[in-house]
C-alpha positions as CSV (number, residue, x, y, z in Angstrom):
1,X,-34.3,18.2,-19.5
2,X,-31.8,16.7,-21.9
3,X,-32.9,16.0,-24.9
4,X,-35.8,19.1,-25.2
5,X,-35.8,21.7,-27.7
6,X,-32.7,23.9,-26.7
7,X,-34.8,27.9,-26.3
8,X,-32.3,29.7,-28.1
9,X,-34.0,33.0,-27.4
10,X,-33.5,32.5,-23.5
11,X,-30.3,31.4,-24.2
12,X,-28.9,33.9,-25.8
13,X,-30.0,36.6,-23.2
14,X,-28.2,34.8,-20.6
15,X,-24.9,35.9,-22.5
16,X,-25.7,39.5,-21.7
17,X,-22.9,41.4,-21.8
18,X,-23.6,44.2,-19.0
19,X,-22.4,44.1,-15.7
20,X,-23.8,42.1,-13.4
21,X,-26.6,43.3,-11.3
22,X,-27.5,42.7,-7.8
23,X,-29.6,40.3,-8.1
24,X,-27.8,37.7,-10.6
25,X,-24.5,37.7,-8.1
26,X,-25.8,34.3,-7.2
27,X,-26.4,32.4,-10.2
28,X,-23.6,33.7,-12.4
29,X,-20.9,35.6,-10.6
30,X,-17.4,34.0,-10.9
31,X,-14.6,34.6,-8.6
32,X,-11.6,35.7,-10.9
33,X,-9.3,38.4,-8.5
34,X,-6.8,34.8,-7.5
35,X,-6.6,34.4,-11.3
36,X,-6.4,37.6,-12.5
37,X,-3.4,38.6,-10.2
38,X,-5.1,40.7,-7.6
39,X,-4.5,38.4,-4.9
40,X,-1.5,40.8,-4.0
41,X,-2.3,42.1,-1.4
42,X,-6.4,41.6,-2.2
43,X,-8.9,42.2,-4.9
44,X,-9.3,45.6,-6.2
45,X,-13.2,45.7,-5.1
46,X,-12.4,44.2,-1.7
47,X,-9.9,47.6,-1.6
48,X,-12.2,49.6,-2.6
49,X,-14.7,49.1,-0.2
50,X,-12.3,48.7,2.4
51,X,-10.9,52.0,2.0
52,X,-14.9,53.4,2.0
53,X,-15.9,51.4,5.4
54,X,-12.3,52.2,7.3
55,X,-11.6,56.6,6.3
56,X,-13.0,59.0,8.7
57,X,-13.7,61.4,5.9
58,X,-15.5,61.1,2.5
59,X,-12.7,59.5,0.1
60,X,-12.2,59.9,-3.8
61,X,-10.5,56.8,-5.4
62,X,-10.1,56.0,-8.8
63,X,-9.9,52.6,-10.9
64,X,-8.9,51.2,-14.5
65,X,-8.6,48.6,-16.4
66,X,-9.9,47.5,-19.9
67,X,-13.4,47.4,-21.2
68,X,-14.8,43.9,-21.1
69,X,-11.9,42.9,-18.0
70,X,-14.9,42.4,-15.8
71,X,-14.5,46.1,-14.4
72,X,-18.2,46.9,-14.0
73,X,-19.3,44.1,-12.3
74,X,-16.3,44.4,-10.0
75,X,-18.0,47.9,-9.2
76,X,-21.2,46.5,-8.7
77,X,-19.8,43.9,-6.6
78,X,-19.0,46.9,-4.4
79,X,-22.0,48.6,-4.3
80,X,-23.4,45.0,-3.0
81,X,-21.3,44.7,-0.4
82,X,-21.6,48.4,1.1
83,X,-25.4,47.8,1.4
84,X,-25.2,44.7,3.1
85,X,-23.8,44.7,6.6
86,X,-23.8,46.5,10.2
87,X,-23.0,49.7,8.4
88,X,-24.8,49.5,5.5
89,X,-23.6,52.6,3.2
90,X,-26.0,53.3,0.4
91,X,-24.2,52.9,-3.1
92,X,-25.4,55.0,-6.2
93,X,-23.9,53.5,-9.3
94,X,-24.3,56.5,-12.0
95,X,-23.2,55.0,-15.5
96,X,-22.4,58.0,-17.2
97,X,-22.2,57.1,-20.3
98,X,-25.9,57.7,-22.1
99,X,-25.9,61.3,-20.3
100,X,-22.2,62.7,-21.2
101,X,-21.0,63.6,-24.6
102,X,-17.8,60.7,-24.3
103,X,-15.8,62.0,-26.5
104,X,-16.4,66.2,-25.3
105,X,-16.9,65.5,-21.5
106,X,-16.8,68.3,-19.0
107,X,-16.7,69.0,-15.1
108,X,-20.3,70.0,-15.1
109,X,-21.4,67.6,-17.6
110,X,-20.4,65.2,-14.7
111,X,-21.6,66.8,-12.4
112,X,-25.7,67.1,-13.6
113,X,-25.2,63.7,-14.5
114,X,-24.1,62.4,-11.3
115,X,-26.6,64.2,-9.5
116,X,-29.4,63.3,-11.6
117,X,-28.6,59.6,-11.6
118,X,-28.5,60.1,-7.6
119,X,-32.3,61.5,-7.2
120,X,-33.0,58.7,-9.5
121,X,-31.5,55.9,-7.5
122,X,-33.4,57.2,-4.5
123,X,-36.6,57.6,-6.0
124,X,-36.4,54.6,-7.3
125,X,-34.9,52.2,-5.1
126,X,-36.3,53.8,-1.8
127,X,-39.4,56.5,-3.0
128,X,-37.0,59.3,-1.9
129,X,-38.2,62.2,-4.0
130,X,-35.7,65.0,-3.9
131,X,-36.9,68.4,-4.9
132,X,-34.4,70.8,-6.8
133,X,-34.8,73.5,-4.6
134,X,-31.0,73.1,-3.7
135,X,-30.1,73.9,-7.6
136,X,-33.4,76.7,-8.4
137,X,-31.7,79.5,-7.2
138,X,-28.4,78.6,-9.1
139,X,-29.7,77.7,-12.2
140,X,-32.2,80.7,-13.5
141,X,-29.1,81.5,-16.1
142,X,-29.2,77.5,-17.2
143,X,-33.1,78.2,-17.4
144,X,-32.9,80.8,-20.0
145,X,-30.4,79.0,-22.1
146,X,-32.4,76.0,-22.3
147,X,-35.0,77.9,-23.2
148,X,-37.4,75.4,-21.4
149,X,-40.9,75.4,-19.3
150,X,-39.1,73.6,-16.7
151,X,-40.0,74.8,-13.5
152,X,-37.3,74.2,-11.6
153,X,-39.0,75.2,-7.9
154,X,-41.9,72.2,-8.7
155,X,-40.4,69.8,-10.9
156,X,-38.5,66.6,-9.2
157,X,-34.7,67.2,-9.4
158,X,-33.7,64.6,-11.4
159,X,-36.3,65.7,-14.0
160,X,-35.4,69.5,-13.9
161,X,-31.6,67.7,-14.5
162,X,-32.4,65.4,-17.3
163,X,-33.4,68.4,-18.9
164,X,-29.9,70.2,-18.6
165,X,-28.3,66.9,-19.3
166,X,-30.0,66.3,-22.5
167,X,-29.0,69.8,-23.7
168,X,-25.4,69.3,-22.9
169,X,-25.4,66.3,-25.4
170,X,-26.9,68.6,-28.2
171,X,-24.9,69.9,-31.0
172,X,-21.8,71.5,-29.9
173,X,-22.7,75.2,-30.7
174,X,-25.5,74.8,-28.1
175,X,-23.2,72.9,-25.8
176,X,-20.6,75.2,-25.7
177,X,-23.1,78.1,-25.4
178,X,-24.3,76.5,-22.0
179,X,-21.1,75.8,-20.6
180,X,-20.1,79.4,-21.5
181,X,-22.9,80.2,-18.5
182,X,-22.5,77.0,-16.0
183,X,-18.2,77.4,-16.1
184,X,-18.0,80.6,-13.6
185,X,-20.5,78.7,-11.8
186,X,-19.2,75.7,-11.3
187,X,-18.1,75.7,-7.4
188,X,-21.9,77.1,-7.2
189,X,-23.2,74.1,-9.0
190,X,-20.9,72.1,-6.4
191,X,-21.9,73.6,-3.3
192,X,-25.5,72.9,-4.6
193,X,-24.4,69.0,-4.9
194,X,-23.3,68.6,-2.0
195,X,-26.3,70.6,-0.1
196,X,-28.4,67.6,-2.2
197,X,-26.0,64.9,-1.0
198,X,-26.1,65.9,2.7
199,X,-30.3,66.4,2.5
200,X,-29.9,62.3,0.6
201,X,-27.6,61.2,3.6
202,X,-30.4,62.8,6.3
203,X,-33.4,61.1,4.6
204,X,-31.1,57.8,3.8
205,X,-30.9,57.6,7.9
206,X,-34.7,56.4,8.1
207,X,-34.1,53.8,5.8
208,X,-31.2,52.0,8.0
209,X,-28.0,53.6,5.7
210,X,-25.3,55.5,7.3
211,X,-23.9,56.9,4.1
212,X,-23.7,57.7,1.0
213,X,-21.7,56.3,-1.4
214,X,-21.2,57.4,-5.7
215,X,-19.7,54.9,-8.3
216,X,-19.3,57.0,-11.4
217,X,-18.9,54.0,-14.1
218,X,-18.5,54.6,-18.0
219,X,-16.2,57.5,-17.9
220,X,-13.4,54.9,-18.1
221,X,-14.6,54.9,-22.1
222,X,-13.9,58.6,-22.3
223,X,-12.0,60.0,-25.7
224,X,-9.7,62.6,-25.9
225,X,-11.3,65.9,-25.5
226,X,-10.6,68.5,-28.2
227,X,-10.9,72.7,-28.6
228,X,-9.5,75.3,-26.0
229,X,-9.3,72.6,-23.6
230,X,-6.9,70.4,-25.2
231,X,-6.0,67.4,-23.7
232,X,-3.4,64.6,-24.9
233,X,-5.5,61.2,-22.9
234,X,-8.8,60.3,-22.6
235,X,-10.2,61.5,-19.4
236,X,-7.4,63.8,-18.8
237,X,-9.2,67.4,-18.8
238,X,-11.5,65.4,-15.5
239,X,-9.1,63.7,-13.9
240,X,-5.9,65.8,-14.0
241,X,-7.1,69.3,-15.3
242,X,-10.4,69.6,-13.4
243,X,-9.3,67.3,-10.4
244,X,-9.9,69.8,-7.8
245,X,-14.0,69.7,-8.9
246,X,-14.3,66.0,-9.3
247,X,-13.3,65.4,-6.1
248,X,-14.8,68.1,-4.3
249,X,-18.1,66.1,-3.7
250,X,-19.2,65.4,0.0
251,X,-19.8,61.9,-0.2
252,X,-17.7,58.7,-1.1
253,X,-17.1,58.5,-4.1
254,X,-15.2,55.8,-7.1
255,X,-14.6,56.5,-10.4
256,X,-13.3,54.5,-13.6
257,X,-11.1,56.3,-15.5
258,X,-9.4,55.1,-19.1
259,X,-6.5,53.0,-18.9
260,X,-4.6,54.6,-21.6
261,X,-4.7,57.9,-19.0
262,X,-3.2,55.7,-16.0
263,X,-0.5,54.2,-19.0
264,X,0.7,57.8,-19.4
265,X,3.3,59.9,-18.1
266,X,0.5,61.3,-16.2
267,X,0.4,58.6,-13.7
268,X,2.3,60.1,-11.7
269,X,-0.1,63.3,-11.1
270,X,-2.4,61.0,-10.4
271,X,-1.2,59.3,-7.6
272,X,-0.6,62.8,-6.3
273,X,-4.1,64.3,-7.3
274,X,-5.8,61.1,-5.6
275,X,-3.7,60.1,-2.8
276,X,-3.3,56.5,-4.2
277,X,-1.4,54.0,-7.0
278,X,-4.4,53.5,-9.3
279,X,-5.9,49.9,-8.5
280,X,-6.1,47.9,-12.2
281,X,-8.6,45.4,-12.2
282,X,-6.3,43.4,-14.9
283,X,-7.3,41.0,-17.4
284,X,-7.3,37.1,-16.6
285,X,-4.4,35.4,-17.9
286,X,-5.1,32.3,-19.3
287,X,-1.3,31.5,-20.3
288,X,1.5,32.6,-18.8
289,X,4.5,34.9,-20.3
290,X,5.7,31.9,-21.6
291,X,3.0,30.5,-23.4
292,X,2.3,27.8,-21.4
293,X,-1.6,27.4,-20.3
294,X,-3.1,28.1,-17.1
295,X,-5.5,25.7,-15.9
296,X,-6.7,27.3,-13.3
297,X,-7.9,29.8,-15.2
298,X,-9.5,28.2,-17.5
299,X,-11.3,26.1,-15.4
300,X,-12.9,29.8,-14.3
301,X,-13.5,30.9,-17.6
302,X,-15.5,27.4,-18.3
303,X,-17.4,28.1,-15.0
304,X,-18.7,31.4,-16.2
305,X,-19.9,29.1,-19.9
306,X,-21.7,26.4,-17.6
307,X,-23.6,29.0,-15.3
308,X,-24.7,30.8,-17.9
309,X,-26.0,27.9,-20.0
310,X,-27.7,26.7,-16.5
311,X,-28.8,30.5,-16.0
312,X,-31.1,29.8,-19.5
313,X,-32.2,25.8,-17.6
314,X,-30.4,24.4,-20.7
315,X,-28.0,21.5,-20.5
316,X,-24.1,22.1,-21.4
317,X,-23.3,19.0,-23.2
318,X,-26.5,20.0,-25.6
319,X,-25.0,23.5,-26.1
320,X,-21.5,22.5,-26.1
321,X,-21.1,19.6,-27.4
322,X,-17.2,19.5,-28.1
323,X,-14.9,20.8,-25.6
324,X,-12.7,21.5,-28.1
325,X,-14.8,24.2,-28.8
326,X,-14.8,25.7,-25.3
327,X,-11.3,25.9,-25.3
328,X,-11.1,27.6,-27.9
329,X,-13.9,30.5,-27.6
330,X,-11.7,31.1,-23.7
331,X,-8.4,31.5,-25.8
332,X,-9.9,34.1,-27.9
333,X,-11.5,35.8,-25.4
334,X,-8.3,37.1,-24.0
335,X,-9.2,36.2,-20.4
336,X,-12.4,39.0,-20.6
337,X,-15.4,37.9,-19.3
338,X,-17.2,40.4,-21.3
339,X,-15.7,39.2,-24.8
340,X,-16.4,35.6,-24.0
341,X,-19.8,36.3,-23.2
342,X,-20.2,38.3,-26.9
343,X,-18.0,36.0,-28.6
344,X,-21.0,33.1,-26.9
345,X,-23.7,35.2,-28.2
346,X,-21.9,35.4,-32.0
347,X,-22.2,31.7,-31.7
348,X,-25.6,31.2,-30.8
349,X,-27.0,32.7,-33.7
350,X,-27.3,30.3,-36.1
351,X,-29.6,28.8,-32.8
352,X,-27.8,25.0,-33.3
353,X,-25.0,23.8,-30.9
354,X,-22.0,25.2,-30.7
355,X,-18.6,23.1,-32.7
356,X,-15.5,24.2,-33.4
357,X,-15.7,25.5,-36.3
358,X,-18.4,28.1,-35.2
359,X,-16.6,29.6,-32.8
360,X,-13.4,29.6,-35.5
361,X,-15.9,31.4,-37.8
362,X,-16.6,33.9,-34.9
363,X,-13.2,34.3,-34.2
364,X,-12.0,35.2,-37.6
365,X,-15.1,37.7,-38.2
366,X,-13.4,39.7,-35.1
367,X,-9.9,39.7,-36.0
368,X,-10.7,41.1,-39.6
369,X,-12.7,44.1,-37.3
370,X,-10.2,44.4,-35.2
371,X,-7.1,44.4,-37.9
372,X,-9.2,47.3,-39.2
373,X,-8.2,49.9,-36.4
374,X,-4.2,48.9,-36.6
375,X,-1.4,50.4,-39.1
376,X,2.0,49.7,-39.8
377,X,3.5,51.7,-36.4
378,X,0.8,49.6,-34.4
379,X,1.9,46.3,-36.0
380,X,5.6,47.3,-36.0
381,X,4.7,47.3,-31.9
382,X,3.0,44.4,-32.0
383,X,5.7,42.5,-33.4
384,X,7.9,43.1,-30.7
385,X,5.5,41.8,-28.0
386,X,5.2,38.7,-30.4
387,X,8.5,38.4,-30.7
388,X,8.2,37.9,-26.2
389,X,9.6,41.1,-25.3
390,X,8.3,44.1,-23.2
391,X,8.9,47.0,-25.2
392,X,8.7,50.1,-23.7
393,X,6.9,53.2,-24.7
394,X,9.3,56.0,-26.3
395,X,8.3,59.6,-27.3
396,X,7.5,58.4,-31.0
397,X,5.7,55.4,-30.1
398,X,3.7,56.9,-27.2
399,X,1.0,57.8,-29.3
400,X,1.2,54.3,-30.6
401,X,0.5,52.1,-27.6
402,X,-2.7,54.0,-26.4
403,X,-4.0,53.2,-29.4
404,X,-2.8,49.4,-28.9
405,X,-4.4,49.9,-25.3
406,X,-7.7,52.0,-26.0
407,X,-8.4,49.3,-29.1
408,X,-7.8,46.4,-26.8
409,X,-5.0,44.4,-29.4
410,X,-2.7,45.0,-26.1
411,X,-4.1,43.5,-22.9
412,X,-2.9,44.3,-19.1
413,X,-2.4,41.4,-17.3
414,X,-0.5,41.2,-13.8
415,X,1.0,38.2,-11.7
416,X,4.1,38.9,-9.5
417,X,4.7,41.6,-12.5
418,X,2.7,44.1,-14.9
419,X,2.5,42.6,-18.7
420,X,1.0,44.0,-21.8
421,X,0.0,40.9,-24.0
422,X,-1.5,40.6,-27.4
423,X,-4.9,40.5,-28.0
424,X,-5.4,36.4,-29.4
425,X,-7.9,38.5,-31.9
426,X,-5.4,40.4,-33.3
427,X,-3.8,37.2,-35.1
428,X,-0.6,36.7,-37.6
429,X,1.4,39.5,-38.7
430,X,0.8,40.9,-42.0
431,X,3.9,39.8,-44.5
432,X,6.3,42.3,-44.6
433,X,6.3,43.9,-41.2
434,X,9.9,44.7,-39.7
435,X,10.3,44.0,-36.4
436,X,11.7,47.7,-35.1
437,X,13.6,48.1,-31.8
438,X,11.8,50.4,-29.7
C-alpha cells in the first residue's frame, strides 16, 4: 500500500467531525475517560447508563462539558451500550439542534422536537409507524395557526410534527404567535407525549426492548434566551425555569446542557432540580497544571490520528511524515478530539502530506478567529490563568468567564481537582494588557 497515490478525498472524510456513530465504535473509537479524569469514581457514560439500567422509575439526568470535548460520542456510546445486553433499553438520540431556534428555545419547542425525532427513530430503525392520533385532538388550535393541510388524524406523527417544528423556527412574529396558543397547553402537549411514549414502549416489546430511553443532544449549544422570558445563561429558561416540563416525560431520559449554565451560580438549583452533581465529560489534559506533558495522553490523542488515517486504508508515515508535526497539531487541539479531527481536515487541504509547518499555518489561521471573539476584560482574565493561577469568578467578571467558557479560550479539565486552562489557540497576550487581580 505504501507508496500509492494517497486518496485525499477518502481521507479527508475520515476526519469527520460528528459524533461517532454506532457502527464506526470499532474502527475509530478511543478510550479517553482514564485520561481525561473521569476515572473517579468511573466514566461519565458508564454513569449514565448505570443510573438508567439500576432506577426503578424513569430518571432525568443531565450532562456538560465543552463542544468538541468528545461529549456526543460519549452519548452515543451510551445509546450503544443500552441496546446491547440482557435488558436491552431502546435509545432515541434526538439532536435538537436543526429543529429548535438555539438561540430562542422553548419547553414546547423541545418537546415536538423530541417527539418527532422519536417516531422517526422507530420508523426508521424498526418500521414502527406511530400515528398522531395521541396529539389530533390536542392540536386543532396548532392546526389553524399553521394554517396547513396537514391532516393530523392520517398523516404519520413525525410528519404532522415536522410540520409544527418547522413553523416554530419561522420568523419570530409567527413564532411567538404559536406559542401564544401551545403555552396554556403545554401539560396537554405533555400528557400527549407520554401517551406516545408508553404506545412506543408496548410496540418496542415485540422487538426484544424493555424500554425506552431519550438522549436529547445539541441543547448543550443553547444561547441565552431574550424577551419576556429573560434569562441570564444559556439553557437556563429549560433547565431551571421550565424544569418541572422537561422532566416530566415518562421515559428515561439525558440531556446536555451548556457548560457556562452548570459554571453559574445556578449550579446549585440544579443539583436540586435534578437530583444529582452534573457529570462533566472534561477535556483531556495533555499537560498538567504545571506545564509538564502527559504522555499518556498523548499517546491517545496519536491513536485517534493513526485510526483515522487506517479508517481512509492510507499509511501514517505517508500522511504524517514528521512527528514533529503530530505533536504539535495534539498541543493545539487542547486535548478535544473534535478540534483535532478539524484542525486534521484544515491540513489535508492542500491534498500533500502533512509537515510542520502546515499544521503551524493551521494553527495560526485559528488563533487570529479565535482572538476575534475576546476584549480587553477577557484578556485581562486570561492573563491571570497565564500567569498559573485559578482566578475566581467575581460579580464584575461573571459575565466575563462565560464568555471565556462558551468561546472555548478557557477549557475544563479535571484530575484529583477541577481546572480552567487556556485554550493553546488563544496564543500570546496582546502588549499592553495588565494583569488585574480578580
Amino acid at each position: 500500500m505504501f507508496g500509492m497515490p494517497i486518496d485525499w478525498i477518502k481521507l479527508y472524510q475520515a476526519f469527520d467531525v460528528g459524533p461517532l456513530q454506532a457502527n464506526q465504535f470499532e474502527d475509530l473509537y478511543v478510550e479517553l475517560a482514564d485520561v481525561r479524569g473521569e476515572n473517579e469514581p468511573g466514566s461519565v457514560a458508564s454513569y449514565l447508563e448505570g443510573s438508567i439500567r439500576s432506577s426503578s422509575t424513569y430518571t432525568c439526568q443531565i450532562v456538560s462539558g465543552h463542544e468538541g470535548s468528545g461529549k456526543s460520542t460519549e452519548l452515543r456510546r451510551v445509546q450503544k451500550n443500552l441496546e446491547t445486553g440482557p435488558k436491552r433499553v431502546f435509545c432515541v438520540v434526538a439532536d435538537i439542534e436543526g429543529d429548535v431556534p438555539l438561540d430562542d428555545a422553548d419547553f414546547p419547542d423541545l418537546l415536538l422536537a423530541i417527539v418527532r425525532q422519536t417516531a422517526v427513530a422507530l420508523r426508521d430503525r424498526l418500521k414502527i409507524d406511530l400515528q398522531p392520533g395521541y396529539f389530533a385532538d390536542r392540536a386543532r388550535k396548532i392546526k389553524e395557526l399553521l394554517l396547513t393541510e396537514v391532516d393530523l388524524k392520517e398523516a404519520r406523527l413525525d410528519t404532522a410534527l415536522g410540520v409544527m417544528v418547522a413553523s416554530l423556527r419561522q420568523a419570530p412574529e409567527s413564532r411567538e404567535k404559536i406559542r401564544q396558543a401551545l403555552n396554556p397547553r403545554v401539560q396537554s402537549l405533555l400528557e400527549a407525549a407520554n401517551e406516545v411514549f408508553s404506545e412506543a414502549r408496548t410496540r418496542l416489546k415485540s422487538h426484544g426492548f424493555d424500554d425506552l430511553a431519550i438522549i436529547v443532544d445539541g441543547t448543550d449549544k443553547l444561547k441565552r434566551g431574550y424577551g419576556a422570558d429573560t434569562e441570564r445563561y444559556p439553557g437556563e429558561r429549560l433547565f431551571v425555569h421550565r424544569a418541572d416540563q422537561t422532566r416530566g416525560f415518562e421515559c428515561h431520559i439525558i440531556y446536555a446542557v451548556p457548560l457556562a449554565l452548570v459554571h453559574s451560580p445556578l449550579v446549585s438549583d440544579l443539583e436540586q432540580l435534578y437530583g444529582q452533581q452534573t457529570p462533566i465529560i472534561p477535556v483531556t489534559k495533555l499537560h498538567d497544571r504545571a506545564g509538564k506533558r502527559l504522555d499518556l495522553s498523548y499517546a491517545r490523542f496519536l491513536e485517534i490520528l493513526r485510526k483515522r488515517v487506517a479508517f481512509a486504508g492510507e499509511s501514517f508515515d505517508a500522511v504524517f511524515p514528521n512527528p514533529g508535526a503530530t505533536d504539535d497539531l495534539i498541543r493545539f487541539s487542547g486535548g478535544q478530539p473534535r478540534v483535532l479531527c478539524a484542525l486534521a481536515r484544515d491540513c489535508l487541504r492542500p491534498q500533500a502530506p502533512i509537515h510542520k509547518s502546515v499544521v503551524e499555518a493551521v494553527a495560526r489561521k485559528e488563533t487570529m478567529a479565535l482572538r476575534k471573539a475576546l476584549e480587553l476584560p477577557h484578556w485581562q482574565v486570561l492573563a491571570e490563568f497565564l500567569a498559573g493561577k485559578q482566578p475566581l469568578p467575581a460579580p464584575e467578571t461573571r459575565e466575563v468567564f462565560r464568555d471565556l467558557l462558551i468561546v472555548r479560550a478557557l477549557l475544563y479539565y479535571r484530575n484529583s481537582q477541577e481546572w480552567l486552562g487556556v485554550n493553546p489557540l488563544v496564543g500570546n497576550l496582546p502588549e499592553g494588557v495588565n494583569r488585574i487581580h480578580v
